[in-house]
Each structure stands twice: as structure tokens, then as C-alpha cells.
C-alpha positions in Angstrom: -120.9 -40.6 -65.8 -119.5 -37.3 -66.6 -121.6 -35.8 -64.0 -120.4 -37.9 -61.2 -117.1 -37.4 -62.4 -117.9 -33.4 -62.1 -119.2 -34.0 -58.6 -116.1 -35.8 -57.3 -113.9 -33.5 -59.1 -115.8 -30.6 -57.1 -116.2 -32.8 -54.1 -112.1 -33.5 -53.9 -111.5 -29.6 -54.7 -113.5 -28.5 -51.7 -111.5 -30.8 -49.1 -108.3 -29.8 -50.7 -109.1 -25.9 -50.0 -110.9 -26.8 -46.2 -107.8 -28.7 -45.4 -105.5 -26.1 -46.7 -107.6 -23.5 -44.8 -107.6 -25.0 -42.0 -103.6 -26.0 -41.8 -103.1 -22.0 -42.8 -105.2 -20.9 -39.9 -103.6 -23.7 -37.6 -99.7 -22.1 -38.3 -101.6 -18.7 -37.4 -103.1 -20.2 -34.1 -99.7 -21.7 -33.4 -97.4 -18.7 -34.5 -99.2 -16.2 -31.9 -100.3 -18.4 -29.4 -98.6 -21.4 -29.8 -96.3 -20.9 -27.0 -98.7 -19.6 -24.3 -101.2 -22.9 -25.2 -97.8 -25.0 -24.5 -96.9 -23.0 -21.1 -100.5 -23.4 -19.9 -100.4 -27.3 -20.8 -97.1 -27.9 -19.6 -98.3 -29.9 -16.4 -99.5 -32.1 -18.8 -96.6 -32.1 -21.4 -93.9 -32.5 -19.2 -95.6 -36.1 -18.3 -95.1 -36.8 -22.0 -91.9 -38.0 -23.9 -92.5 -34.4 -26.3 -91.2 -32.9 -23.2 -87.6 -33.4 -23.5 -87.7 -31.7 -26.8 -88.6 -28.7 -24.7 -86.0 -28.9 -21.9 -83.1 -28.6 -24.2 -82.9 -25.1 -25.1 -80.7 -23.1 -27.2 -78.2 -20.3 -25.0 -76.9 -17.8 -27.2 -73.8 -17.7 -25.5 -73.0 -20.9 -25.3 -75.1 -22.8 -27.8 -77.3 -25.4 -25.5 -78.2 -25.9 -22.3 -81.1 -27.5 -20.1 -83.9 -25.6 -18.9 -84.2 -24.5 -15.1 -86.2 -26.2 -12.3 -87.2 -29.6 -14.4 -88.9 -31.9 -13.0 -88.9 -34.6 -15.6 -89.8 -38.1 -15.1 -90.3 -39.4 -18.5 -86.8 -39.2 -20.3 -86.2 -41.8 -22.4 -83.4 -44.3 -20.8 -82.0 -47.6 -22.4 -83.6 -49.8 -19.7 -87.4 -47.8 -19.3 -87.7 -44.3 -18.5 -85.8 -42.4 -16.4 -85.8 -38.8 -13.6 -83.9 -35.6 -15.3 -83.9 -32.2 -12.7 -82.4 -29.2 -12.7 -81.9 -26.9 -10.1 -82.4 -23.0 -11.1 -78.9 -22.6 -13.3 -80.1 -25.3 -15.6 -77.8 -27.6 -14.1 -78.5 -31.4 -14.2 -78.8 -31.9 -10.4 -80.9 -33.5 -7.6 -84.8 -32.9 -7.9 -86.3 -30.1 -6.4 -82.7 -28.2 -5.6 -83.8 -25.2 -6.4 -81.5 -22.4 -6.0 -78.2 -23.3 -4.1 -75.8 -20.2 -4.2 -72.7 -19.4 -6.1 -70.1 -21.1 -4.6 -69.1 -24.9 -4.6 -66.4 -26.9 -3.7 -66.4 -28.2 -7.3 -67.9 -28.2 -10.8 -67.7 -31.2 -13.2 -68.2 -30.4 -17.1 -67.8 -32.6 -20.1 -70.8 -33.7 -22.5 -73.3 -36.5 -21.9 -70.9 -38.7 -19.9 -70.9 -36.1 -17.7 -74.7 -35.7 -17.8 -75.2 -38.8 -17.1 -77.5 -40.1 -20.0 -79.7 -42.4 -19.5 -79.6 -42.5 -15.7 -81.0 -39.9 -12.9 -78.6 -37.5 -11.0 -78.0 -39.9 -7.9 -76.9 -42.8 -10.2 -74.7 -40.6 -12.2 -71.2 -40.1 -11.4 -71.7 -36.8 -10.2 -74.6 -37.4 -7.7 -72.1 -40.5 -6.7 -69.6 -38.4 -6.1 -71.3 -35.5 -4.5 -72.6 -37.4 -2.3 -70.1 -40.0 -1.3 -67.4 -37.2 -0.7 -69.7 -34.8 0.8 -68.9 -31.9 -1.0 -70.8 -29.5 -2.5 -71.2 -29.5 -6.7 -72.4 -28.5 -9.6 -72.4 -30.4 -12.7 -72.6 -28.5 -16.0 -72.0 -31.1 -18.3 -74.5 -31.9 -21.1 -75.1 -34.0 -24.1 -73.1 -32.9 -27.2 -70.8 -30.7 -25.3 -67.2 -30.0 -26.3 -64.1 -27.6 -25.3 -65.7 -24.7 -27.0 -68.6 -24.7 -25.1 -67.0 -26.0 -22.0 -64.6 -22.9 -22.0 -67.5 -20.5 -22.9 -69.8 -21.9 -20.4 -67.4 -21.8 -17.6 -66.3 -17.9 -18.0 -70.2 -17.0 -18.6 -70.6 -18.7 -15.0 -67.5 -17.0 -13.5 -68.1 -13.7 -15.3 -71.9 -14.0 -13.0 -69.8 -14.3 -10.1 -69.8 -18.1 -9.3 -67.1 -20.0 -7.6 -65.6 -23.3 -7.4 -62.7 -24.5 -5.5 -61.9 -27.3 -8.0 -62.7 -27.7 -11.7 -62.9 -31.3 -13.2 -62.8 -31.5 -17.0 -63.8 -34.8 -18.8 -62.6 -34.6 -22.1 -64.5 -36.7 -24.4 -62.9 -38.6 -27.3 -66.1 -37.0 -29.3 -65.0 -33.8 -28.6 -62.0 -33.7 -31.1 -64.5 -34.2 -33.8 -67.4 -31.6 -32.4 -65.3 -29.1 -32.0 -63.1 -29.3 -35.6 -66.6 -30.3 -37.5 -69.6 -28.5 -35.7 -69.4 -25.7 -33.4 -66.9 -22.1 -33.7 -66.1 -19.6 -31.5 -65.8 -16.0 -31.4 -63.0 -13.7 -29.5 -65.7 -13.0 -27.1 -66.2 -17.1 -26.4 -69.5 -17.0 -27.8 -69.8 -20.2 -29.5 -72.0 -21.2 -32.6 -72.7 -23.8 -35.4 -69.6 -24.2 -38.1 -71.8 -24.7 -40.6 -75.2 -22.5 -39.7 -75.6 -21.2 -43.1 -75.5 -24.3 -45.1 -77.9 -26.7 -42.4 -80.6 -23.3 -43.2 -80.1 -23.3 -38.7 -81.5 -20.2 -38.7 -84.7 -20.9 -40.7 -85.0 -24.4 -38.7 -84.4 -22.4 -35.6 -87.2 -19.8 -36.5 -89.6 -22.3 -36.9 -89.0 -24.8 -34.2 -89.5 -21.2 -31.8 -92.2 -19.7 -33.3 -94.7 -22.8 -34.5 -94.4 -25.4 -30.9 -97.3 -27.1 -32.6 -96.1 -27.6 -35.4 -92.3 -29.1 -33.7 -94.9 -31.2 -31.7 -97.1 -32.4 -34.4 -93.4 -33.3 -36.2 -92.2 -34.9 -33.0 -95.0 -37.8 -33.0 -94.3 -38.3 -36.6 -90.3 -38.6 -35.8 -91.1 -41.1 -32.9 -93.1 -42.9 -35.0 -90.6 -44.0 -37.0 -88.1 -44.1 -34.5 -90.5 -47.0 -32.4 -90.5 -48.7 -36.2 -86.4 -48.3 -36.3 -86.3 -49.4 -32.5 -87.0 -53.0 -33.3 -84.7 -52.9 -36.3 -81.9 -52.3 -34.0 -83.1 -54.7 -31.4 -82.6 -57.1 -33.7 -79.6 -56.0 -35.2 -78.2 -55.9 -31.9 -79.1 -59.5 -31.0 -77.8 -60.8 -34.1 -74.8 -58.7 -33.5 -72.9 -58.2 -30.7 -70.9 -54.8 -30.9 -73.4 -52.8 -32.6 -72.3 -48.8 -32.6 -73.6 -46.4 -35.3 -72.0 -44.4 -38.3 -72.0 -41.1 -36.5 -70.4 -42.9 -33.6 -67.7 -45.1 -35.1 -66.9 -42.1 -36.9 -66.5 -40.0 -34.0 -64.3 -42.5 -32.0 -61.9 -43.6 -34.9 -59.5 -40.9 -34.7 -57.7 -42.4 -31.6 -56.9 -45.4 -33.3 -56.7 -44.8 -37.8 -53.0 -45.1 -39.1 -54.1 -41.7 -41.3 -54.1 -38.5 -40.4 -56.8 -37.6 -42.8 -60.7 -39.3 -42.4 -63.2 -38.7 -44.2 -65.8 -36.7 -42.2 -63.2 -35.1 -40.5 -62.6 -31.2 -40.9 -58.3 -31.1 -41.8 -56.0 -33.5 -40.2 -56.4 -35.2 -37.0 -52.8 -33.7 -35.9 -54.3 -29.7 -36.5 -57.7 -30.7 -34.6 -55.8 -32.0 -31.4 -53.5 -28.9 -31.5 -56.6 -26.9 -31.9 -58.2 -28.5 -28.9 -54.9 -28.2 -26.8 -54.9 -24.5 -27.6 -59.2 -24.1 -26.8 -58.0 -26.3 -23.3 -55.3 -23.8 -23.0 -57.7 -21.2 -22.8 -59.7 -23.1 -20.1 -56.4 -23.4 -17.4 -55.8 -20.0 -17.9 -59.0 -18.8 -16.9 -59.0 -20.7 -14.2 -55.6 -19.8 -12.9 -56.7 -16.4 -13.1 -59.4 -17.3 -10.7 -57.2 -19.8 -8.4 -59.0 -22.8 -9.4 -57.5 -26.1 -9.6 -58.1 -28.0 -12.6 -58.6 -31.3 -13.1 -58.8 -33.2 -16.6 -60.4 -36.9 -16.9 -60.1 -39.1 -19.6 -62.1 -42.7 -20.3 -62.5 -44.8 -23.1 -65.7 -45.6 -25.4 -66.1 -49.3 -26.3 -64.3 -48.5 -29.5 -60.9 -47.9 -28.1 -61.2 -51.0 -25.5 -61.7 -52.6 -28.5 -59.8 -51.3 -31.3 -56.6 -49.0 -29.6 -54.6 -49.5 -26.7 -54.2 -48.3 -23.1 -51.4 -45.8 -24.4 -53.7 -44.1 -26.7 -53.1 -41.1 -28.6 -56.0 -39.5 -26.5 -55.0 -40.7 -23.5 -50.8 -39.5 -24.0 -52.1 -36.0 -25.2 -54.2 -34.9 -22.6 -51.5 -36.6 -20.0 -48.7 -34.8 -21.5 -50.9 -30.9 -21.3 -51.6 -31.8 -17.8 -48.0 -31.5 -16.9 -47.4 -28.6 -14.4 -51.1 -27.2 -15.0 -53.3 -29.7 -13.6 -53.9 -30.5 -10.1 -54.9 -34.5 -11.6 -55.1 -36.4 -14.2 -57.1 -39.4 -14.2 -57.3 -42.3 -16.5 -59.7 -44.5 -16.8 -58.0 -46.7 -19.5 -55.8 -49.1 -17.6 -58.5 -49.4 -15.2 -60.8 -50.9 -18.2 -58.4 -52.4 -20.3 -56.8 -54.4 -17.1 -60.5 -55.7 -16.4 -60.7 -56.9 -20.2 -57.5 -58.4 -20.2 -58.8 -60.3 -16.9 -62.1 -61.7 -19.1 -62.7 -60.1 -22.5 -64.6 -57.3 -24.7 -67.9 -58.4 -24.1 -67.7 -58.8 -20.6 -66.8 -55.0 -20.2 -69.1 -53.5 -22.5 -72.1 -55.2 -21.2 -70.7 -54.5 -17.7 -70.5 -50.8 -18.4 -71.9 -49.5 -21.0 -75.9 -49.4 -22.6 -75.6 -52.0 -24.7 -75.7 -51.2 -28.9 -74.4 -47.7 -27.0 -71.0 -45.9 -26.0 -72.0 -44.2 -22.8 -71.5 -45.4 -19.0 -74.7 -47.9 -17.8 -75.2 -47.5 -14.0 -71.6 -50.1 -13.1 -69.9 -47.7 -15.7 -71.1 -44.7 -13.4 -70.3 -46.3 -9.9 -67.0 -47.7 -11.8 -66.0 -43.7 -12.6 -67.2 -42.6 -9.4 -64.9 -44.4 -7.3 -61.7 -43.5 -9.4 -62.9 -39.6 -8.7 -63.1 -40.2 -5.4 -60.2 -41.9 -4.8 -58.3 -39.6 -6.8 -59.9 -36.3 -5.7 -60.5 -36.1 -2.6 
């Protein structure tokens, strides 16, 4: 007995030095020629849902971006799968644009909204509007995007010598919160991470760079559980018909809470907004100095056609900056609060937005689309 014990003891020693072995010599492989392996099997990534993972790079300027000349058929939509390209800026655009010059008649920025998540460039309300007006655009918005990066993006652009005739700002009511909670900003408008010290960013950052392996390997495990969590939801969401999550209630409750304080928030919600006035400040005057009109658009999640009114406090401050500075200001709340008044909440939400989601569906895109048209051209 003691001798089979003495073999198995041996036995499970041995496996737990091979498979420690062989991880250590797996983070070597990876660390030196992890990334060259992925460029060489990229053909075959970018077919794969791992693939989005690697087309949403970090810019040390101005934190994120996309990565230039995608051709990415699998991104995961609400609805199946769905086309993301980019032309050779990095800009979410029509596939295969390649490069297009430096000068447009306009450029749209704002955060996924303005992306267009979940659906491909032509459905999205820039492609709509690009090609419905006929003008030539370029559409720098992407997801988790606020005035920060919307200010340091557009001067890093300008500064490279692009030009637009018209710039159209859609101000998120998200980006009150990302920009008093989660990103900062230098004099020289590069912007970072508020807290990059405490989140260990730069340790996360070192590894997700340096061991692509190991981020994939992480990756399946992630989706994994995220396929488990999927049906969760699915049936939360049947069972209940406006389903949003923490993060994003908490994001959207600002326009609407009788405090000026919220927990979650960084400092009162009257200091954020001036902060945000002052960052969009920053954005007119730079493009005064380069004679471009500016535009601001505002629209409301499902939240506010629920819970605040068409005279929200979002909606009255960004009206009341665009005074004398902007060449329009557009509003999308009466035109979605009239249509819920017409029939109700529900109707609207599953009308134009993902459902269990906040952003625009394909009607919410068309629906935005038309106002930009009709207001901008």
C-alpha cells in the first residue's frame, strides 16, 4: 500500500513539474514570438470572434482607437454577426476604402453611437448620411469615447494636416460619467486612464502586448462564460422587459437623480457638467481657429425616455453652450418622446434600440439619420 502510494505521489509530482515546464516554456514561445505567430495567422484569426480583441488598439495620444484597413466580418452584433472596416486612419468606414485623402466635407465623433455598434458602416448613421447627402466623411467615433478623447483626437488629426468643412459632435449622456470617473488629460491633450495606477493598467497592459497567446488562451475562457451568462440574460430579459445593466443605469442616472451627489460618481454632478462644458470649450475653439463649423447632437438612451423628460438637464445644457458657437443643434428628444407619447415605452425601445441594450438598432440609425440630414444639409 505504501508503495503505491510512493508511486502516485511520484507519478503526480512528475506531471505537476512537465506541466509547469511546459506553461514556462509556452510564456517564452509567446513572449518572443507570440506576436509574429499571430501576424502570420491573422488570415485565419480575423475569421474568428478573438479578432475583435485585436482590432481595438490602444493610441498613446488619445487612448483607443481601431486598427487600420479591417476587414472584419465576424463582430459580434445583437441580432448574429456583423461587417466592421476601416479605411487606413483607423476610421470605421466602408470596406475596402483604403486611403481617401485629408480633406472632407465633414467628420462625425462621439463614442459607440457614433460607431455604430452592432451594425456595419452602411446601416449606421454615418454611412446613412454619407451617402444620402452625398458628401464626403469621416467618422471617428468609437466605443467608450468621451470629450477628452474627442478633443485630443480631433487636434492629433488637424495637427497631421486633415480638413473638414463641418464638425458634428454627438455628446453622449455616458460621457459626463467617462470623463469625471475614467479618463484625464494632460496640457498637451494627451489623454489617459484616471485611475492607471490602482487598476495595475500598466502591468495588464504589458501582458496583454507581450503574451497574444496568453490574451487569446484568456479570451476563450472569458467567452466561455460569457456564452453561460448569455442565456442568463435571455432569460432575464424575457421575463423582464426593460432590462439595462449596473454600469449602465449608473451611467444614465445623472440626467434625471434629485442629488447632486451619486455614488459612483467622481464629485458632484454640477462640477462634472462644468468640467465637460469647459473640455467642449476647448473643442469650439480649436475649431474656430481652423474655420470649422461645429455641430453638437444630443439623443436619449432608453433611461431618459423613460425616467426624465424632454427638457432634460442634458438636453438644456448642451442647448444653452451652443448659443452663438454652434452652427446646429440637434435634438433628438422631442422627436422620441413625441413618438412615445403617440404609443408608449416599449414600443420605442424595441423600435430603436437592441433590446436588453441602450444603443440605436438599425430604425434607431435610419431614425438619426434623417434628423442629420434634414438638419445639416
Amino acid at each position: 500500500m505504501t508503495k503505491i502510494i510512493k508511486l502516485f505521489f511520484n507519478f503526480f509530482k512528475t506531471t505537476i513539474i512537465i506541466v509547469f515546464l511546459s506553461f514556462v516554456m509556452l510564456l517564452i514561445i509567446d513572449y518572443f514570438f507570440g506576436n509574429y505567430i499571430l501576424k502570420k495567422l491573422e488570415p485565419y484569426i480575423s475569421k474568428t470572434e478573438f479578432y475583435e480583441r485585436l482590432i481595438r488598439i490602444d493610441n498613446h495620444i488619445y487612448h483607443h482607437t481601431l486598427k487600420e484597413n479591417i476587414v472584419y466580418h465576424k463582430a459580434r452584433g445583437f441580432d448574429g454577426y456583423y461587417t466592421i472596416c476601416t479605411d487606413s486612419n483607423g476610421f470605421k468606414s466602408k470596406c475596402n476604402a483604403g486611403e481617401r485623402g485629408k480633406k472632407f466635407d465633414y467628420v462625425f465623433i462621439g463614442d459607440s453611437f457614433t460607431e455604430g455598434t452592432a451594425v456595419k458602416y452602411e446601416d449606421s448613421f454615418a454611412g446613412i448620411f454619407e451617402k444620402e447627402s452625398g458628401s464626403s466623411l469621416v467618422n471617428m467615433g468609437v466605443s467608450s469615447y468621451a470629450p477628452y478623447i474627442y478633443l485630443s483626437k480631433l487636434n492629433y488629426f488637424l495637427n497631421k494636416g486633415f480638413r473638414f468643412k463641418h464638425a458634428v459632435i454627438f455628446i453622449d449622456i455616458s460621457d459626463l460619467y467617462d470623463d469625471s470617473v475614467f479618463y484625464k488629460i494632460d496640457d498637451n491633450f494627451n489623454v489617459s486612464e484616471k485611475y492607471f495606477v490602482e487598476k495595475n493598467l500598466k502591468r495588464r497592459k504589458f501582458l496583454r502586448t507581450n503574451f497574444p497567446f496568453t490574451n487569446f488562451y484568456m479570451f476563450v475562457l472569458k467567452r466561455l462564460n460569457f456564452n453561460f451568462n448569455e442565456e442568463y440574460l435571455k432569460e432575464k430579459q424575457d421575463k423582464k422587459l426593460n432590462f439595462h445593466d449596473g454600469k449602465g443605469n449608473l451611467k444614465a442616472s445623472w440626467t434625471y437623480a434629485k442629488s447632486d451627489y451619486i455614488d459612483g460618481f467622481d464629485g458632484s454632478i454640477a462640477n462634472a457638467q462644468e468640467n465637460l462644458i469647459k473640455t467642449t470649450q476647448k473643442i469650439y475653439e480649436l475649431l474656430n481657429k481652423h474655420k470649422i463649423k461645429m455641430s453638437i447632437v444630443v439623443y436619449p438612451w432608453p433611461h431618459q425616455l423613460q425616467h426624465d423628460t424632454v427638457n432634460s438637464k442634458h438636453v438644456l445644457m448642451w442647448k444653452n453652450f451652443c448659443e452663438n458657437k454652434c452652427f446646429k443643434f440637434i435634438n433628438m428628444f422631442p422627436v422620441l418622446f413625441k413618438e412615445m407619447q403617440e404609443t408608449n415605452f416599449i414600443n420605442v425601445y424595441k423600435k430603436y434600440y437592441w433590446w436588453g441594450d441602450s444603443h440605436f438598432n438599425k430604425e434607431g440609425n435610419k431614425l438619426m439619420a434623417g434628423e442629420l440630414i434634414k438638419n445639416l444639409r
